[in-house]
N, CA, C and O atoms as a Tripos MOL2 file, in Angstrom:
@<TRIPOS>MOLECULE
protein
  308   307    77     0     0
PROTEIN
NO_CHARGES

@<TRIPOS>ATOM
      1 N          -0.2690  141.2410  187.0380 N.3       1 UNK1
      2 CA          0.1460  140.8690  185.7110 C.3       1 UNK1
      3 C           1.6380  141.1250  185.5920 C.2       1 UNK1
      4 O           2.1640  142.2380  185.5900 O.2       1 UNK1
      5 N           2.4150  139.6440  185.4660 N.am      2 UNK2
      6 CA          3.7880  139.9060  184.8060 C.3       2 UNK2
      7 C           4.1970  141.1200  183.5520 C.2       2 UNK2
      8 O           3.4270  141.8470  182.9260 O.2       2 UNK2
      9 N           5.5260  141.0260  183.4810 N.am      3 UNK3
     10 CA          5.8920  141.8000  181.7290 C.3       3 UNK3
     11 C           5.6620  140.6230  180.7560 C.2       3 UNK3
     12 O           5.8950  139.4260  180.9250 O.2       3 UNK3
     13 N           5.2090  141.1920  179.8280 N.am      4 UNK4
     14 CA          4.4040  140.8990  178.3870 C.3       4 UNK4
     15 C           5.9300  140.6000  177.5660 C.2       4 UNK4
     16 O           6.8900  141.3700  177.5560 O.2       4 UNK4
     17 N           5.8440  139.3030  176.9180 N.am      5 UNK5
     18 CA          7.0450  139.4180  175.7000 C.3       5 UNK5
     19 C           6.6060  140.3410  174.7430 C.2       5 UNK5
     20 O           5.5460  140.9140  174.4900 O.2       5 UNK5
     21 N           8.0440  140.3020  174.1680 N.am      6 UNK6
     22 CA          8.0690  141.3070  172.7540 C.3       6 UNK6
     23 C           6.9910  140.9360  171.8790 C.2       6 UNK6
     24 O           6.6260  139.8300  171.4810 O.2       6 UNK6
     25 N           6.3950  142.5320  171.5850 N.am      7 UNK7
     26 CA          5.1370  142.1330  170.2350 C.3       7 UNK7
     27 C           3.6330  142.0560  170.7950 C.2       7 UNK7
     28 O           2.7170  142.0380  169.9730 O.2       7 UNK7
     29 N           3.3360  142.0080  172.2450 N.am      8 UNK8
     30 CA          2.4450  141.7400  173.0850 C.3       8 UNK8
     31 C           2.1990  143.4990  174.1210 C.2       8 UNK8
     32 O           3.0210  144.3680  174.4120 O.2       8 UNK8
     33 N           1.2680  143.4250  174.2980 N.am      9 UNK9
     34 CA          1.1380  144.5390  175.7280 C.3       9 UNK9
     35 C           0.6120  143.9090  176.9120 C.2       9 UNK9
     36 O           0.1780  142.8260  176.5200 O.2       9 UNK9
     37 N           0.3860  144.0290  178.3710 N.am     10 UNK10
     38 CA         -0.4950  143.8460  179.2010 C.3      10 UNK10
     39 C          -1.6770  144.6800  179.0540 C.2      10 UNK10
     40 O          -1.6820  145.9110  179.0520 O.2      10 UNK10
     41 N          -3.0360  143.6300  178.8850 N.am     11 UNK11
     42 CA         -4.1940  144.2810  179.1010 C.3      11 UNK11
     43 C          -5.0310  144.1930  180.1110 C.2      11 UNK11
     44 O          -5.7700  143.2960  180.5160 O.2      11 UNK11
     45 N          -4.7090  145.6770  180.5840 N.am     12 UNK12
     46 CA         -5.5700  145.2830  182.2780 C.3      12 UNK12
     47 C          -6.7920  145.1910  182.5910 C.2      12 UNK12
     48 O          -7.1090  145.5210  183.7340 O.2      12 UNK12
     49 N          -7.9590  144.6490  181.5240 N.am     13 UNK13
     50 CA         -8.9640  144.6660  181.4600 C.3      13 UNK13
     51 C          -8.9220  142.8740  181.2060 C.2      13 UNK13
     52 O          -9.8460  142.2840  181.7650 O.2      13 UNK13
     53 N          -8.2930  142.3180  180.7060 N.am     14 UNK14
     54 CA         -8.6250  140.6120  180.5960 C.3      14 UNK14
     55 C          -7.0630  140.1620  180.9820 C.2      14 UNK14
     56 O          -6.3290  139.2820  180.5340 O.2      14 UNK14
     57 N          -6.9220  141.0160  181.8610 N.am     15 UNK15
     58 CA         -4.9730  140.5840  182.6640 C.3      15 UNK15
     59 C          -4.3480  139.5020  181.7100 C.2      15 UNK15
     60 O          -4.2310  138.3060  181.9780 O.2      15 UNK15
     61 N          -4.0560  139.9860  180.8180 N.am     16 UNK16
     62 CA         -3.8570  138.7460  179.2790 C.3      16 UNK16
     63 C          -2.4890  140.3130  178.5950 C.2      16 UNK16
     64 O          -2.4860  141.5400  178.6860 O.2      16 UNK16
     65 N          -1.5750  139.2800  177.9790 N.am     17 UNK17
     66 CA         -0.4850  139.6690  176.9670 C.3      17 UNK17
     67 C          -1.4860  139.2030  175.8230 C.2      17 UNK17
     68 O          -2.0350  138.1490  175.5010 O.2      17 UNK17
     69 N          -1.4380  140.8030  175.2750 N.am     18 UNK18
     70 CA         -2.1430  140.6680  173.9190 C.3      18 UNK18
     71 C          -1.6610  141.1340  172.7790 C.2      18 UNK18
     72 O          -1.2270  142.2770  172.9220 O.2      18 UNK18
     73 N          -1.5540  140.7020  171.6680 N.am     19 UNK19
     74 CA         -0.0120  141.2510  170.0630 C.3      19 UNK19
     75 C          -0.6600  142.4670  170.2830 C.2      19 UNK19
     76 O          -1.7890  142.7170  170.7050 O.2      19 UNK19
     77 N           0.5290  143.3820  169.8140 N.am     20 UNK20
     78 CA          0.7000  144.5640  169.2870 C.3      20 UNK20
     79 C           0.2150  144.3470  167.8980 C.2      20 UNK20
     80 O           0.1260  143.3290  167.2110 O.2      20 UNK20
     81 N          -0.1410  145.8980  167.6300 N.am     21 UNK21
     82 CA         -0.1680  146.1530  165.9150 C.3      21 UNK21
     83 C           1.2520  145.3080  165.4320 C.2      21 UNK21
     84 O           2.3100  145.2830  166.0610 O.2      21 UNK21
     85 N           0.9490  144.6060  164.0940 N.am     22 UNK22
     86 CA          2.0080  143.7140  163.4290 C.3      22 UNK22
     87 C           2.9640  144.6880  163.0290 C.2      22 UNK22
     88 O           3.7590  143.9890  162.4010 O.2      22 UNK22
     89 N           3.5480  146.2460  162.9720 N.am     23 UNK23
     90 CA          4.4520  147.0050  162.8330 C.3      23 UNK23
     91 C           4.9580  146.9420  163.6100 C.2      23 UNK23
     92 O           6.1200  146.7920  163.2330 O.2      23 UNK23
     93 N           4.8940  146.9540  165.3930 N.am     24 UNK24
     94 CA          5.1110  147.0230  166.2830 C.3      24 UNK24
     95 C           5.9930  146.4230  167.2190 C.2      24 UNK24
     96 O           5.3060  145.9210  168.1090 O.2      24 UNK24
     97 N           7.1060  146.2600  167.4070 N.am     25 UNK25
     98 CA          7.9470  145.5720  168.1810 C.3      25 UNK25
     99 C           7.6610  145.6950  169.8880 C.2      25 UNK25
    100 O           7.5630  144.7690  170.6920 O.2      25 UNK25
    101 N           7.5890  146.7980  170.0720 N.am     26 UNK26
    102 CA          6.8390  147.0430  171.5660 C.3      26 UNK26
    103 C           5.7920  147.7840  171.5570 C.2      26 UNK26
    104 O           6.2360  148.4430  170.6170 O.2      26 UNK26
    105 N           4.6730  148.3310  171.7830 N.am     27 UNK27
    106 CA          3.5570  148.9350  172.2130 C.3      27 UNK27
    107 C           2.9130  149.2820  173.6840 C.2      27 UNK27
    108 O           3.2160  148.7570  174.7560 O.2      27 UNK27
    109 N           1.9100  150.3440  173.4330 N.am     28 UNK28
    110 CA          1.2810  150.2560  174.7680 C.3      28 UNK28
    111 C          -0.4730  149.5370  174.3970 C.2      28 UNK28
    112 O          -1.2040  149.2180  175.3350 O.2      28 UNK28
    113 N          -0.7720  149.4300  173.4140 N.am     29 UNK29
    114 CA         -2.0080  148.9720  172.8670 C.3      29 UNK29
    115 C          -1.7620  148.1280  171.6330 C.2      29 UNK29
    116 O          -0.7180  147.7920  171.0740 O.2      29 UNK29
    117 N          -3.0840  147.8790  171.3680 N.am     30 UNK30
    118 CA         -3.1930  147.5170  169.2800 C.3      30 UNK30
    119 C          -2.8400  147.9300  168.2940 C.2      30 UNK30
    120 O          -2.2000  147.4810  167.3430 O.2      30 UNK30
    121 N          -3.5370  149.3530  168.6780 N.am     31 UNK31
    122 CA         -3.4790  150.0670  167.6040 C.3      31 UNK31
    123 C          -2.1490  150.6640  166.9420 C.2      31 UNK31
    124 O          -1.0290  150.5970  167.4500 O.2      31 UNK31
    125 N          -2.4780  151.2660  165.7040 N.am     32 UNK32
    126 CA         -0.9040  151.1780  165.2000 C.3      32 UNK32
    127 C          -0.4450  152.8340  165.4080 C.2      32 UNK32
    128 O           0.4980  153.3710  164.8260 O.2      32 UNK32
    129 N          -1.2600  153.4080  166.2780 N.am     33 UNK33
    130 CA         -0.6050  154.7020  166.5830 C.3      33 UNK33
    131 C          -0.2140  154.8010  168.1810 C.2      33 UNK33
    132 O           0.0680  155.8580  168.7450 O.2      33 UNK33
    133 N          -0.2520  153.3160  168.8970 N.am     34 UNK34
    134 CA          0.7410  153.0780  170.3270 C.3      34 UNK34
    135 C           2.2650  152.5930  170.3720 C.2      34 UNK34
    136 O           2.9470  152.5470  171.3950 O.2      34 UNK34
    137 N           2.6810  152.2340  169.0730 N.am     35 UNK35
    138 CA          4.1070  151.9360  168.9550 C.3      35 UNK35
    139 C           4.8160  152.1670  169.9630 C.2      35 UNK35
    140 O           4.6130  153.3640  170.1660 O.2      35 UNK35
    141 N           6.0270  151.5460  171.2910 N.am     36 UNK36
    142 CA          6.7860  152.6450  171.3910 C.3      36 UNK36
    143 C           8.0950  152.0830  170.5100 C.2      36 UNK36
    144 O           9.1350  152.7360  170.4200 O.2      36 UNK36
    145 N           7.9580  151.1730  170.0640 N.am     37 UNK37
    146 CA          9.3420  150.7400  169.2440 C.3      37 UNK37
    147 C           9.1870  149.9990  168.4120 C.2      37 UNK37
    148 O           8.7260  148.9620  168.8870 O.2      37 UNK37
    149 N           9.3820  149.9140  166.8890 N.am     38 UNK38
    150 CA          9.2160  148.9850  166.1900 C.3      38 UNK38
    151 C          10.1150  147.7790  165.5770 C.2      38 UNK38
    152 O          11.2930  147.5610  165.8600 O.2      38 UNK38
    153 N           9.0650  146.8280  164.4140 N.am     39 UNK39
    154 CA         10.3580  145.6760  163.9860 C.3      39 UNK39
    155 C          11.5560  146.5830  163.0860 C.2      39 UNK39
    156 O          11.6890  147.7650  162.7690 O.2      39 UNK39
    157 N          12.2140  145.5020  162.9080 N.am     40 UNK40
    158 CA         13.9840  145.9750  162.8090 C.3      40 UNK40
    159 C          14.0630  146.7050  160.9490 C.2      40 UNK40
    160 O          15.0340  147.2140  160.3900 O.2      40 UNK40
    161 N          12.7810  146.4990  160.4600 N.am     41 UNK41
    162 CA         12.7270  147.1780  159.1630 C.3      41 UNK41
    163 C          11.9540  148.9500  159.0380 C.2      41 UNK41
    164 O          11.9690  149.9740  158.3560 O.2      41 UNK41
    165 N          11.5880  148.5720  159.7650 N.am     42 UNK42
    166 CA         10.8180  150.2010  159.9670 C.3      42 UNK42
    167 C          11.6130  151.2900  160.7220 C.2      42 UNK42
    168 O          12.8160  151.3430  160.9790 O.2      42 UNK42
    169 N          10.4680  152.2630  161.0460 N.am     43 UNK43
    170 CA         10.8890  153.8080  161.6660 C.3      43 UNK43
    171 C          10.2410  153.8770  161.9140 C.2      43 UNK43
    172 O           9.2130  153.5810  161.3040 O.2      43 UNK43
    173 N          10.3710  154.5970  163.6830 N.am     44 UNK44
    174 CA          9.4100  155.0510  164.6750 C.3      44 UNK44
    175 C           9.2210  156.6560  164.5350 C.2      44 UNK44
    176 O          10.2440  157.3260  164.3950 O.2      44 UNK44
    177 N           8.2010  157.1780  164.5590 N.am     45 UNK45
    178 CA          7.4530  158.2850  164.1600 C.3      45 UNK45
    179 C           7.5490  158.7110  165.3780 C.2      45 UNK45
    180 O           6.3350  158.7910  165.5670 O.2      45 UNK45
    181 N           8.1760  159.1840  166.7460 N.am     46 UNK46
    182 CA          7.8150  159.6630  168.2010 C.3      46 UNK46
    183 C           6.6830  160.1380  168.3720 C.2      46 UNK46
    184 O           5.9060  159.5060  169.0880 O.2      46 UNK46
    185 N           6.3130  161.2270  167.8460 N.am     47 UNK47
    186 CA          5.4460  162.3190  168.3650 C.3      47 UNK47
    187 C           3.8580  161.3050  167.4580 C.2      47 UNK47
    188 O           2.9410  162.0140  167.0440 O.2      47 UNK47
    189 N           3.7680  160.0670  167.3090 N.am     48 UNK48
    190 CA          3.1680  159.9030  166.0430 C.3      48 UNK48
    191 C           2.2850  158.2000  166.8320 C.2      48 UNK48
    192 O           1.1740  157.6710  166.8050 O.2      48 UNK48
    193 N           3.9570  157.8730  167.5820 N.am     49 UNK49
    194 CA          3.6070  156.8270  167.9370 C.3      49 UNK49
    195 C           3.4450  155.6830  167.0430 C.2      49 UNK49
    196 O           2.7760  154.6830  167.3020 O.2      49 UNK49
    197 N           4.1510  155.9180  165.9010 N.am     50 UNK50
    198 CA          3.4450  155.2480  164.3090 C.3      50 UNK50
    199 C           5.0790  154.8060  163.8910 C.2      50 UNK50
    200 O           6.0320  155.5780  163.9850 O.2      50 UNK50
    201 N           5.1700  153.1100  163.3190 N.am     51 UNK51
    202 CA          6.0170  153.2480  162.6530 C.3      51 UNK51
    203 C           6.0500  152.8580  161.2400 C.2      51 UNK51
    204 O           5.5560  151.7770  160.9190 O.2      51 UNK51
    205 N           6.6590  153.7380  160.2330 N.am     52 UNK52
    206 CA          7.2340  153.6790  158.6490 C.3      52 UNK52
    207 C           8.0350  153.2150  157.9200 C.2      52 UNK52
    208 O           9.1730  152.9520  158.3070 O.2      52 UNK52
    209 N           7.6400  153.0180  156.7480 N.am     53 UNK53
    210 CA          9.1150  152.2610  156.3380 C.3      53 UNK53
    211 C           9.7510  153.3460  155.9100 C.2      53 UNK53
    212 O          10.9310  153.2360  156.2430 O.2      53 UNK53
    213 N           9.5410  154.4330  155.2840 N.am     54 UNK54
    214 CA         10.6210  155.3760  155.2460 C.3      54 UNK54
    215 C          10.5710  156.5440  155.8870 C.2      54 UNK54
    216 O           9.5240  156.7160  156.5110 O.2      54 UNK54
    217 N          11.4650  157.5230  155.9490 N.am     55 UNK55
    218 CA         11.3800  159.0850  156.6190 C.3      55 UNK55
    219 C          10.3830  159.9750  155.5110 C.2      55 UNK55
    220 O          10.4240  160.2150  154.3040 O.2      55 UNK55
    221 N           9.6210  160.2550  156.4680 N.am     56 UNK56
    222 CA          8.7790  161.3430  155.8870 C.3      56 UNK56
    223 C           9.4550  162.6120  155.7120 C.2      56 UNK56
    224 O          10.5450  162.6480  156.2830 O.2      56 UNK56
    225 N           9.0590  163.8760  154.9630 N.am     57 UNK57
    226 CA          9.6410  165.4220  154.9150 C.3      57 UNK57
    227 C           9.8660  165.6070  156.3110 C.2      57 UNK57
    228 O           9.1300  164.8440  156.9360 O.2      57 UNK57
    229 N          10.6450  166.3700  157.1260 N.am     58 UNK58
    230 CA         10.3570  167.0950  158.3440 C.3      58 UNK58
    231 C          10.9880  166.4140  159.1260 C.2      58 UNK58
    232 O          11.7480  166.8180  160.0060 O.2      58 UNK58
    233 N          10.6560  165.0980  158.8000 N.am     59 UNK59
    234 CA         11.9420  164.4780  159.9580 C.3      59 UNK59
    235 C          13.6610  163.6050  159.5630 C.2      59 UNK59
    236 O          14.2780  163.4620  158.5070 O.2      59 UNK59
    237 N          13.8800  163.2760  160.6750 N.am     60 UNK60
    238 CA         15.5070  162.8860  160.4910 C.3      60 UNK60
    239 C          15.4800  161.9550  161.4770 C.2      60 UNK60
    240 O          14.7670  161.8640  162.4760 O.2      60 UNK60
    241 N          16.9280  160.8330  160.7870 N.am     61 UNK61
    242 CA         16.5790  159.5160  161.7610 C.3      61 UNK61
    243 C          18.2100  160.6750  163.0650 C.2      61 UNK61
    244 O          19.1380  161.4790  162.9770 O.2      61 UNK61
    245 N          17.5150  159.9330  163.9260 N.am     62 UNK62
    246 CA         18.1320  160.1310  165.4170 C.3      62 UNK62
    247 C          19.6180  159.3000  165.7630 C.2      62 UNK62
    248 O          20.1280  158.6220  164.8710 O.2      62 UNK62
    249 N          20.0160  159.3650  166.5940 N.am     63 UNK63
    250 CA         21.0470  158.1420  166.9600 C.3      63 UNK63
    251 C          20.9650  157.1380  166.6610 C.2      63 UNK63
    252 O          21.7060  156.5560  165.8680 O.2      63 UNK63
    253 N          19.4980  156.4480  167.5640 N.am     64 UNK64
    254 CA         19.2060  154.9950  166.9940 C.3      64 UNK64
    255 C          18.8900  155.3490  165.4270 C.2      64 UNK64
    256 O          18.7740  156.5690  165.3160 O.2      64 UNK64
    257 N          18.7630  154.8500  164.5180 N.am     65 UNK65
    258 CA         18.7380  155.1100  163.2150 C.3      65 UNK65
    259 C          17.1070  154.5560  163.0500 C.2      65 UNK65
    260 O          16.4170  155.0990  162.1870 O.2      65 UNK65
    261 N          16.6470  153.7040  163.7120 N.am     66 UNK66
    262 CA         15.4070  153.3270  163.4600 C.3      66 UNK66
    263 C          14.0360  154.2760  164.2320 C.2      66 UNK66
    264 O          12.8400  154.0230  164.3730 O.2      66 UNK66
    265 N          15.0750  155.6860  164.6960 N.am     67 UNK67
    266 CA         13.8640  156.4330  165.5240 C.3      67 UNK67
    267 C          13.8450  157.6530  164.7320 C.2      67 UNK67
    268 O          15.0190  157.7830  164.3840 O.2      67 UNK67
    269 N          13.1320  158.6790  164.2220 N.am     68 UNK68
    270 CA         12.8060  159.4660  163.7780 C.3      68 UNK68
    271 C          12.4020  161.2090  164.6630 C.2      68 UNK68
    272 O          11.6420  161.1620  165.6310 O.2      68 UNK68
    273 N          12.6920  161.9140  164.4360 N.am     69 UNK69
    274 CA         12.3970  163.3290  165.1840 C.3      69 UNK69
    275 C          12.3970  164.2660  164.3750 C.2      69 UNK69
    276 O          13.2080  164.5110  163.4820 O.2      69 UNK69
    277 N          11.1010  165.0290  164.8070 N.am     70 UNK70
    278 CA         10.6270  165.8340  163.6970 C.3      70 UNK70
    279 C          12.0200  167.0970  163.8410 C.2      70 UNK70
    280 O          12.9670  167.2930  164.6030 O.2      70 UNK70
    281 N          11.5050  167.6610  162.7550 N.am     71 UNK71
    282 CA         12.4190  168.7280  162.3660 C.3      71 UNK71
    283 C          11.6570  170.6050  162.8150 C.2      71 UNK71
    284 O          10.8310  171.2390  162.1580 O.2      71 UNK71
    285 N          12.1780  170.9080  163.8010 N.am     72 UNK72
    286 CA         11.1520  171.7470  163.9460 C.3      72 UNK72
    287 C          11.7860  173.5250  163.2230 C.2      72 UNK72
    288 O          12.8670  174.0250  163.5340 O.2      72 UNK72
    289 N          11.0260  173.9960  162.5010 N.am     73 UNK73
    290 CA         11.3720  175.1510  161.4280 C.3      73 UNK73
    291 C          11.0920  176.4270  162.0850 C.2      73 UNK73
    292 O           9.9300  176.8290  162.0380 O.2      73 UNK73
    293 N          12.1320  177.2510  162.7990 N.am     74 UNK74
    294 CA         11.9930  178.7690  163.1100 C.3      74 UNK74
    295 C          12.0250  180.0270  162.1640 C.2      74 UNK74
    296 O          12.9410  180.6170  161.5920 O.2      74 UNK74
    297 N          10.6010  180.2110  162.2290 N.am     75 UNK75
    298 CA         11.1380  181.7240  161.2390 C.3      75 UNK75
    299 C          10.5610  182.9240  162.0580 C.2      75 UNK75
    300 O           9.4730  183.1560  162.5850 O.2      75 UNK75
    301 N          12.2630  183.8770  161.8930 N.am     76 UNK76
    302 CA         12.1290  185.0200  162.4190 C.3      76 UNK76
    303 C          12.0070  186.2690  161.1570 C.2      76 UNK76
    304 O          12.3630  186.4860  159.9990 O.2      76 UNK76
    305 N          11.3500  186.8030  162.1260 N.am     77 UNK77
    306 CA         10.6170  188.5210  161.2040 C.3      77 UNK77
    307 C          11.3290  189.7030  161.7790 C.2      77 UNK77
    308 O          11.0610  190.8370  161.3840 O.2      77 UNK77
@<TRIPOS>BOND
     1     1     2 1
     2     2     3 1
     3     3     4 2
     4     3     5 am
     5     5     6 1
     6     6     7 1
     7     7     8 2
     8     7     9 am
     9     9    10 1
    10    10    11 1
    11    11    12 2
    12    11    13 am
    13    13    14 1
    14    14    15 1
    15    15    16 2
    16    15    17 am
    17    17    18 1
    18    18    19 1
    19    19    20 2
    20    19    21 am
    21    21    22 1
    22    22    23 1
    23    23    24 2
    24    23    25 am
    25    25    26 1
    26    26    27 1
    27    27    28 2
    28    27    29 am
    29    29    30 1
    30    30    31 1
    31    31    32 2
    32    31    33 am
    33    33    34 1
    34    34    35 1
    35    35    36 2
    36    35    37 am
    37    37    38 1
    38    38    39 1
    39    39    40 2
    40    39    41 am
    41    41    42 1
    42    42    43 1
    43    43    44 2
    44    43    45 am
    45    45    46 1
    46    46    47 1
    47    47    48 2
    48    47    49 am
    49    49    50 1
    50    50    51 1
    51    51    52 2
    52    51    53 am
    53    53    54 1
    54    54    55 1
    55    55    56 2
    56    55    57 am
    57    57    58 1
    58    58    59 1
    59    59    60 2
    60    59    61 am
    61    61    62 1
    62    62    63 1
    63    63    64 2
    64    63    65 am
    65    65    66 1
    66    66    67 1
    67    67    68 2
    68    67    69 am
    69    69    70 1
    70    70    71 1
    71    71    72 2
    72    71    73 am
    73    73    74 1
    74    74    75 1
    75    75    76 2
    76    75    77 am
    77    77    78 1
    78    78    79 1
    79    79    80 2
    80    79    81 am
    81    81    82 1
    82    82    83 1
    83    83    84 2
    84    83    85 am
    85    85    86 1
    86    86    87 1
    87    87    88 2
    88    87    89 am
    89    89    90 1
    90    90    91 1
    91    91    92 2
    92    91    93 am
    93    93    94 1
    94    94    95 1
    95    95    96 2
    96    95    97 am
    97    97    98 1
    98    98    99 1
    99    99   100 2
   100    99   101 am
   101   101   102 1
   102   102   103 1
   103   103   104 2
   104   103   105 am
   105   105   106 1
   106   106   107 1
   107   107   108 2
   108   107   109 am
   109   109   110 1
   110   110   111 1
   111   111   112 2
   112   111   113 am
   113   113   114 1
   114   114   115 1
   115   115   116 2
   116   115   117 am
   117   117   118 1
   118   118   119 1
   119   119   120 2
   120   119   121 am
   121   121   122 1
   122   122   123 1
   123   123   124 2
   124   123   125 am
   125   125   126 1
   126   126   127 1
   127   127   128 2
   128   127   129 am
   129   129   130 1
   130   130   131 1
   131   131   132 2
   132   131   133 am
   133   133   134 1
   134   134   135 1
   135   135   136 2
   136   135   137 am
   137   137   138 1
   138   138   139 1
   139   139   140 2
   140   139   141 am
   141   141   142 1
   142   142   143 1
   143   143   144 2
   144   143   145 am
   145   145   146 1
   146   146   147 1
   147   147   148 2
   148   147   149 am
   149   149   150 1
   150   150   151 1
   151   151   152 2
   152   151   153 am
   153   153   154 1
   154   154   155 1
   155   155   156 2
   156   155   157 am
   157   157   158 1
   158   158   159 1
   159   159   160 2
   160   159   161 am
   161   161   162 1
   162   162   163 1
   163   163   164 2
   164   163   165 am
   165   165   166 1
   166   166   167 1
   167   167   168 2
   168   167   169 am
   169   169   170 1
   170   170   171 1
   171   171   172 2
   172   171   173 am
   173   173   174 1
   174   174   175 1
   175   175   176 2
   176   175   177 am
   177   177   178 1
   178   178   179 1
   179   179   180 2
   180   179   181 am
   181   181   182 1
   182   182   183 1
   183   183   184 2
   184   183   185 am
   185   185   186 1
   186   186   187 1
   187   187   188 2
   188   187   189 am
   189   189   190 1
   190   190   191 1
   191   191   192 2
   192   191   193 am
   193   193   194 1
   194   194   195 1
   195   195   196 2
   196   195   197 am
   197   197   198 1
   198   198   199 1
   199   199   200 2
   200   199   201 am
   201   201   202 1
   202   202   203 1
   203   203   204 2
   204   203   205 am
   205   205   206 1
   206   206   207 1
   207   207   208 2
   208   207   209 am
   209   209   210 1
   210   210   211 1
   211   211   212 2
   212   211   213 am
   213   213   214 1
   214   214   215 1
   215   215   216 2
   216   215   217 am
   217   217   218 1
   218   218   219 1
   219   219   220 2
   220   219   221 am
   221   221   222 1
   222   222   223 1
   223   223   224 2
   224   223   225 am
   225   225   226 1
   226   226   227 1
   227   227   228 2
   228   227   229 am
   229   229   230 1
   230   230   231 1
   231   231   232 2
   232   231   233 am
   233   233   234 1
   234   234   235 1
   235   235   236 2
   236   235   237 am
   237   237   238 1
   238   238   239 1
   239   239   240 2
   240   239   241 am
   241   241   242 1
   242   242   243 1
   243   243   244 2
   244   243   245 am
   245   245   246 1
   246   246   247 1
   247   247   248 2
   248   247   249 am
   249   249   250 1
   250   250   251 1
   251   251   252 2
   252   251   253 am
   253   253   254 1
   254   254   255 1
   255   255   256 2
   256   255   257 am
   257   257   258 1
   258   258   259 1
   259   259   260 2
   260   259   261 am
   261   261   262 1
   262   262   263 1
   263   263   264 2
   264   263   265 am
   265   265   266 1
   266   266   267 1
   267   267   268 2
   268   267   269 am
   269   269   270 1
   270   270   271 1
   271   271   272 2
   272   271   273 am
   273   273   274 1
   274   274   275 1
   275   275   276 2
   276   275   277 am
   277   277   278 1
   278   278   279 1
   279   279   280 2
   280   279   281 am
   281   281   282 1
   282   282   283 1
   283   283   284 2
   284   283   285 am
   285   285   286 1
   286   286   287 1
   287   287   288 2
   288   287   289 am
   289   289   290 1
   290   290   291 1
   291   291   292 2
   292   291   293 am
   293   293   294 1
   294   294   295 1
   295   295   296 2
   296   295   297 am
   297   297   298 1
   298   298   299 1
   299   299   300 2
   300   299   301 am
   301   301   302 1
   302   302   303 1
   303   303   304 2
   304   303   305 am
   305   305   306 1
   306   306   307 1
   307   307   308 2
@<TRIPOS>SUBSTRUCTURE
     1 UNK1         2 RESIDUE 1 A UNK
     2 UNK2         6 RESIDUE 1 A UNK
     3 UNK3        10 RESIDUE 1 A UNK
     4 UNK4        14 RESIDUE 1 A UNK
     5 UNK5        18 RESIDUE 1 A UNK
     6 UNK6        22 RESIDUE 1 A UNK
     7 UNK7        26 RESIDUE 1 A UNK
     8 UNK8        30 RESIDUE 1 A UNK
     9 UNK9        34 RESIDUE 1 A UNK
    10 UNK10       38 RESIDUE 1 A UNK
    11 UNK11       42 RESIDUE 1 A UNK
    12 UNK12       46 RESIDUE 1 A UNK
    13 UNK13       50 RESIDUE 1 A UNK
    14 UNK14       54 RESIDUE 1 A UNK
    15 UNK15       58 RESIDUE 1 A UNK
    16 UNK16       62 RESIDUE 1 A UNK
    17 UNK17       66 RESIDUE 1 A UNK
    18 UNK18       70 RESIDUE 1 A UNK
    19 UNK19       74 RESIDUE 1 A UNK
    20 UNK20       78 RESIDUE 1 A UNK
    21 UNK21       82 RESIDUE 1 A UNK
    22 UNK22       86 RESIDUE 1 A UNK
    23 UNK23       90 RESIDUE 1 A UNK
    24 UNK24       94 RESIDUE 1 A UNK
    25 UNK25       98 RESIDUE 1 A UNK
    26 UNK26      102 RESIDUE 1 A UNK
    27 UNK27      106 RESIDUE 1 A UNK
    28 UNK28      110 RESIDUE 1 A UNK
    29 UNK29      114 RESIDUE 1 A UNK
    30 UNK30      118 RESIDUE 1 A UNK
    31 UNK31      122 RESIDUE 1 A UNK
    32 UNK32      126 RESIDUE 1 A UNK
    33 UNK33      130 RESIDUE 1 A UNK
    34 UNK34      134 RESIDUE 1 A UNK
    35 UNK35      138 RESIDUE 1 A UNK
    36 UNK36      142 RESIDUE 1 A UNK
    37 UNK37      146 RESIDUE 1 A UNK
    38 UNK38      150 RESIDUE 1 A UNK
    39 UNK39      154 RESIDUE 1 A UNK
    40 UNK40      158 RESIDUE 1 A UNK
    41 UNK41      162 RESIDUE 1 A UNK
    42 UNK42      166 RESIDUE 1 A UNK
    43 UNK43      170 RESIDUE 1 A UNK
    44 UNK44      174 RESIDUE 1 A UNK
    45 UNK45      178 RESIDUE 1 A UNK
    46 UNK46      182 RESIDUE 1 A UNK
    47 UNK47      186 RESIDUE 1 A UNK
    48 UNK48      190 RESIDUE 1 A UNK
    49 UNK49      194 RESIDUE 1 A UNK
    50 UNK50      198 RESIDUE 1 A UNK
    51 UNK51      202 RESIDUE 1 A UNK
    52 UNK52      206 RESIDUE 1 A UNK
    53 UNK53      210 RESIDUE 1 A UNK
    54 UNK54      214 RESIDUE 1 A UNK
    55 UNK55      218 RESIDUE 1 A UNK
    56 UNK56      222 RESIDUE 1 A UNK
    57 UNK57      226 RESIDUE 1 A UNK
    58 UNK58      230 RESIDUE 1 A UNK
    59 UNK59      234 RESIDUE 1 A UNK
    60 UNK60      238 RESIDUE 1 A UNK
    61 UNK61      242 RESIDUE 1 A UNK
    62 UNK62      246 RESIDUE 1 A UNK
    63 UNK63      250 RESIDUE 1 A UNK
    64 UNK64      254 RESIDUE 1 A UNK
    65 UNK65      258 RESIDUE 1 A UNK
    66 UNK66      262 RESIDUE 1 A UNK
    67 UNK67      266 RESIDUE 1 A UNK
    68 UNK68      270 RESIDUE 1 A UNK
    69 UNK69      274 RESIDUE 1 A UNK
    70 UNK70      278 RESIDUE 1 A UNK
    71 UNK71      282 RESIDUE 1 A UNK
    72 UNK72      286 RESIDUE 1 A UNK
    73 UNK73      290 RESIDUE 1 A UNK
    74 UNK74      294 RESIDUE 1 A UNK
    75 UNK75      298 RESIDUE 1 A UNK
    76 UNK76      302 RESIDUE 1 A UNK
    77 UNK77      306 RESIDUE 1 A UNK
């Protein structure tokens, strides 16, 4: 199986390019928690695999502005 255009994955079970979840600009599956990159209006969730239209609490957009990383909170005693 060739590479899959944008919006599609390879499925190695019916060797077929099959759409991504409609959030999804690239994926590894359907579902909408395989994202690895989404369309040009959203935010990618990393750890989530999920993308949003806005930033949730906890996280912050990254370099790319359309990628998201959680915010991780140290408390010392």
């Amino acid at each position: 199986m060739g590479i899959c255009p944008e919006g599609t994955y390879a499925s190695e079970e019916e060797k077929l390019c099959l759409p991504c979840h409609p959030q999804c600009r690239s994926c590894r599956n359907a579902s909408e928690i395989s994202c690895v990159s989404c369309k040009s209006d959203l935010f990618l969730i990393h750890d989530a695999m999920t993308c949003v239209e806005f930033c949730p609490e906890q996280y912050y957009t990254g370099k790319n502005f359309n990628n998201l990383k959680s915010i991780i909170i140290i408390f010392f005693l």
